[in-house]
N, C-alpha and C positions, 0 to 999 in steps of 0.2 A: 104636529104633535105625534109622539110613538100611538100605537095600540097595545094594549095590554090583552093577552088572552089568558084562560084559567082553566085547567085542567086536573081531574085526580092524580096525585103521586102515590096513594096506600093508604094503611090504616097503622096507627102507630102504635106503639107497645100498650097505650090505655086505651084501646079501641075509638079514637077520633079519627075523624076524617082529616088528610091532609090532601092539600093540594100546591099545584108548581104555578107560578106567574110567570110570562114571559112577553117581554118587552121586544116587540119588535118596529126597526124606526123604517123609514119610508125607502131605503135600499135593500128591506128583504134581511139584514144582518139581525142578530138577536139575541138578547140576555135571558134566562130561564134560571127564578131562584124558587127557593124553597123558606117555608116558615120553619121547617126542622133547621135552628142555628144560624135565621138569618143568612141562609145558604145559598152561594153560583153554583147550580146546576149543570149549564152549559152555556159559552160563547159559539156565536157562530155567526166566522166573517167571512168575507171572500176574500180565496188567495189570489195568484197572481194571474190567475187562469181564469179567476169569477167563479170557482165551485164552493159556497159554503161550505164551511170547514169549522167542527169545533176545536177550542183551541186550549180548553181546559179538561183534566181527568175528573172522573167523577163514577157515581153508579148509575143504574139504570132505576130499580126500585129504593121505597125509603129504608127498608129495611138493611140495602146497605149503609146509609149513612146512621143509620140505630147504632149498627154494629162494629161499623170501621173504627180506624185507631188515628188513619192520615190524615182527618179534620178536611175532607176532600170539601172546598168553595167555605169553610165555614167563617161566621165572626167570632174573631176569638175576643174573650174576656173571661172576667175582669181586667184578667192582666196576661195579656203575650210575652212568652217565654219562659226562661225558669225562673223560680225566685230560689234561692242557696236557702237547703234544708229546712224548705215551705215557711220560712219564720221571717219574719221582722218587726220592727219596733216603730211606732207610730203615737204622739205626743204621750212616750213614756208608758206605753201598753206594748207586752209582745204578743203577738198573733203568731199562733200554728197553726197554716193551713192544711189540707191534705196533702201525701206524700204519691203521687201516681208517676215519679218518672225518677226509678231509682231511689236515688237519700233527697230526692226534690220534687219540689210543685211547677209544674207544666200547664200553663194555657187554662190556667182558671181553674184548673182540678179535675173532679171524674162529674162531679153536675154542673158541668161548665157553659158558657154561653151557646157555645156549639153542640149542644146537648137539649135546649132547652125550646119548647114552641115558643116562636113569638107571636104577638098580635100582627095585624096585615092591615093595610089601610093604603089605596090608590086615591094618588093627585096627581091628575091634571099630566096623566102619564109616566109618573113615578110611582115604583113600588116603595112602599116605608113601613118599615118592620119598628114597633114597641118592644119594650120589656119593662117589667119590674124584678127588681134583683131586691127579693128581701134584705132585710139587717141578720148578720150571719150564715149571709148564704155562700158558700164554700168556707165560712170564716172567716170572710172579709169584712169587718166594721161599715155601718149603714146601708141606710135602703135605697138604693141607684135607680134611676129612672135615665133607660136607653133607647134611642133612638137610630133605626141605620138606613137611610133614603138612597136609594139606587135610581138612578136614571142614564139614559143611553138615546146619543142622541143620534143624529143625521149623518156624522161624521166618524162614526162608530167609533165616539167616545164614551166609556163607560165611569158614570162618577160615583164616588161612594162618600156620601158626609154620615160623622158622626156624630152626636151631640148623648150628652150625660149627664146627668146633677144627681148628688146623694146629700144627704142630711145630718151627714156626719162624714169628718177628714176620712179621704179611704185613698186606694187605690184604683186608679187606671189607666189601661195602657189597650188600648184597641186595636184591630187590625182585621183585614181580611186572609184567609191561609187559602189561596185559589192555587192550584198547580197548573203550570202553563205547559204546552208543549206545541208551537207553534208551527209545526210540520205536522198536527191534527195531533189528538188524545190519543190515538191508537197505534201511534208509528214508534212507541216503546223506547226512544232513546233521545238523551240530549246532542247526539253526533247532528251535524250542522246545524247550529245553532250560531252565532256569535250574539257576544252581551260586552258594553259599556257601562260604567258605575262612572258617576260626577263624585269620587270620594275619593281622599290621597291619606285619609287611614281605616284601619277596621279594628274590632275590640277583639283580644285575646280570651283566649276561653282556658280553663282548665278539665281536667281529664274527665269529669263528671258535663262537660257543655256550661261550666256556670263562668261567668264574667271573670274575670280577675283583676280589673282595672285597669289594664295598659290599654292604652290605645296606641297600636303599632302602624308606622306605615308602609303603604301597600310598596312602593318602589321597588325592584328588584325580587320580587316576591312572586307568587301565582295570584294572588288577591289583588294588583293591579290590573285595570280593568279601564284606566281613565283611556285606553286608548283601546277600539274596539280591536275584541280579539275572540277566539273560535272557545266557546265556552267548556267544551268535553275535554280538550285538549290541557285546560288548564288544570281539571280533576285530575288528569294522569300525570300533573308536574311532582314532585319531591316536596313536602316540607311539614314540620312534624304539625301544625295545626292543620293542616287535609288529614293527616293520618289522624289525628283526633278524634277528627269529627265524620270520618271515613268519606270524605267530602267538604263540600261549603255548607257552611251551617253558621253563619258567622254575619254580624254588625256591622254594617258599613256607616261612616258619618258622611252621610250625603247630604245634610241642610245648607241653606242658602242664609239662614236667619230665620228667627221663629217666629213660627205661623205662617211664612211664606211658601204660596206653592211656586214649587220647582218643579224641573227634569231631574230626578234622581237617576233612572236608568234607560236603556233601551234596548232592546234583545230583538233579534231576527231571525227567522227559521230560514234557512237559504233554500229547501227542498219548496217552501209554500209560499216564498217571499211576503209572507205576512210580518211585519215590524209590530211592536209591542213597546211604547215612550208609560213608562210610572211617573208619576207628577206625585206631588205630596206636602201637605205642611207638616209632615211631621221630621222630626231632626235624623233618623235610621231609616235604611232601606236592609232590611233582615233577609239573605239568600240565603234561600235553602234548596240543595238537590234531590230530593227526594232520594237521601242515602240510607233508609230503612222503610222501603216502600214494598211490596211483593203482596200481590192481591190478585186473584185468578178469575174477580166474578166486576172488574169492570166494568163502564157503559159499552155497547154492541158488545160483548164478550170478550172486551178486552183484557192481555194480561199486562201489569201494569209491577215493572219491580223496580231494583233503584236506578236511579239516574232517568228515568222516565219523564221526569217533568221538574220542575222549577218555581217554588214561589220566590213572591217580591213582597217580605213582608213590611211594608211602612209603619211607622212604629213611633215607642218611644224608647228612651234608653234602656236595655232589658235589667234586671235586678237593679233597678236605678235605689229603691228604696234602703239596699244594702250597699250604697257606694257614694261617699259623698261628693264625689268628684263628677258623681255621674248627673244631669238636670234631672229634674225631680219630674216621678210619675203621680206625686199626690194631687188627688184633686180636695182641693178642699172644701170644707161642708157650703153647701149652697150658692157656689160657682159654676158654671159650665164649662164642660169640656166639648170642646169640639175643634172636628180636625175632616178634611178633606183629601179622599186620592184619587187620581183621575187614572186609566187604562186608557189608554189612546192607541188605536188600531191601524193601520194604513200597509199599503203593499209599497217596499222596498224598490225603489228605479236607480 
């Protein structure tokens, strides 16, 4: 079984004590979250050479994560992504939620899940984070009760289940936003990297980043991926959705069948030969390049700008709520939602 150890991270903007948990399993490799957002803090595996290495960006103190904007390890909720012009309609009620990302609602809003403390509770060497999401909290219909259990095991697999129930139809769509950079947090770029996606289409976005329905395929494009390929290289290809999104920032349909967990992707840093497999039951593997990232007070003082690291955000269909074509992110009143994604770590031979 891991050890859990427990340390101060700071004192938070209401003058509480916070503190970091850190799962370490019987190879020395180790998980460190945060109750600010249900937060990854830091991975750290051995690369090809056996020097621990972390392999996610992050801060050092909490006061960066108070202040940051990257959602650096956070869980996001209620709902990951954007929802078009924070509105939708839900049995015949329109909901406006907050507007924080241009004419749209982004990741839950500005008191979002990655915003808020959660409760803490260790079992049996898993950390597991609570919440209660009041009724109207960002504007969202009902009172959500979340749950997010982290555990990392021997094989430095890191698992993350979710589980939810609200009391009323609402929305949600959960995810972890951890930026990876698998040649260590501090080595500032995606150049060697290569990445594989299990998906042969991706959802089109329009010039604001919001859905628009099409699901295009990857084939002859730079968003093919079914066959591994050097990941930076693919940002410097030609074609107007990178120029969109000034990068990937884009849906992949990488499900197997729902609720099934799968390999959605796998990524490798060739400098650290550390490999990175996402497993997931959710039906999207959401990439994003970290194409508006620029932060000068990283962990060890790191400076951290775009193209520096990579989520893999597992998901569900983003603005599914405004698309009928898209599976639905409602959960309905007094069902659970729950959903699992595994990070599986291993060095490249």
């Amino acid at each position: 079984m891991a050890i859990i150890t427990i340390h101060p991270f700071g004192t938070d903007k209401n003058g509480n004590m916070v503190n970091c948990y850190t799962i370490i399993n019987k190879k020395g490799a180790s998980v460190t979250l945060s109750s600010l957002g249900a937060s990854v803090v830091s991975i750290k595996v051995p690369n090809k050479n056996g020097v621990m290495t972390d392999v996610v960006l992050g801060y050092d103190t909490l006061e960066g994560y108070e202040k940051g904007t990257e959602y650096f390890g956070a869980t996001i909720g209620r709902c990951s992504g954007r929802i078009n012009n924070g509105s939708f309609t839900l049995k015949r009620k329109m909901y406006n939620l907050p507007i924080n990302n241009g004419n749209n609602h982004l990741h839950g809003g500005f008191d979002s899940f990655s915003r808020k403390m959660w409760d803490i509770n260790m079992d049996r060497g898993d950390v597991v984070f609570s919440l209660v999401s009041p009724d109207g909290d960002e504007c969202y219909p009902g009172e959500m009760k979340v749950t997010v259990r982290y555990s990392f095991d021997d094989n430095n697999v890191l698992t993350i289940k979710y589980d939810a129930i609200s009391d009323q139809d609402t929305i949600c769509n959960l995810t972890n936003h951890s930026y990876f950079n698998l040649n260590g947090h501090n080595t500032s770029s995606l150049e060697e990297h290569t990445l594989s996606i299990n998906a042969s289409k991706f959802i089109e976005l329009n010039d604001e980043l919001i859905p628009t329905g099409k699901l295009l395929k990857v084939k002859n494009t730079p968003f093919d991926f079914t066959l591994e390929k050097n990941l930076f290289d693919a940002l410097k290809e030609e074609h107007p959705q990178l120029t969109t999104a000034k990068g990937l920032d884009h849906s992949f349909i990488a499900s197997k069948g729902p609720d099934v967990l799968s390999l959605m992707a796998s990524a490798t840093g060739l400098k650290s030969g550390i490999t990175l497999d996402c497993y997931s039951t959710q039906p999207i593997l959401h990439l994003y390049t970290a194409n508006y990232v620029d932060t000068e007070n990283g962990k060890n003082k790191s400076c951290y700008k775009n193209y520096s690291g990579f989520c893999m955000e597992a998901q569900g269909y983003p603005d599914a709520v405004n698309h009928k074509n898209f599976p639905t992110t409602v959960l309905t009143a007094n069902t659970h939602y729950n959903q699992t994604t595994k990070f599986a770590f291993s060095i490249n031979k």
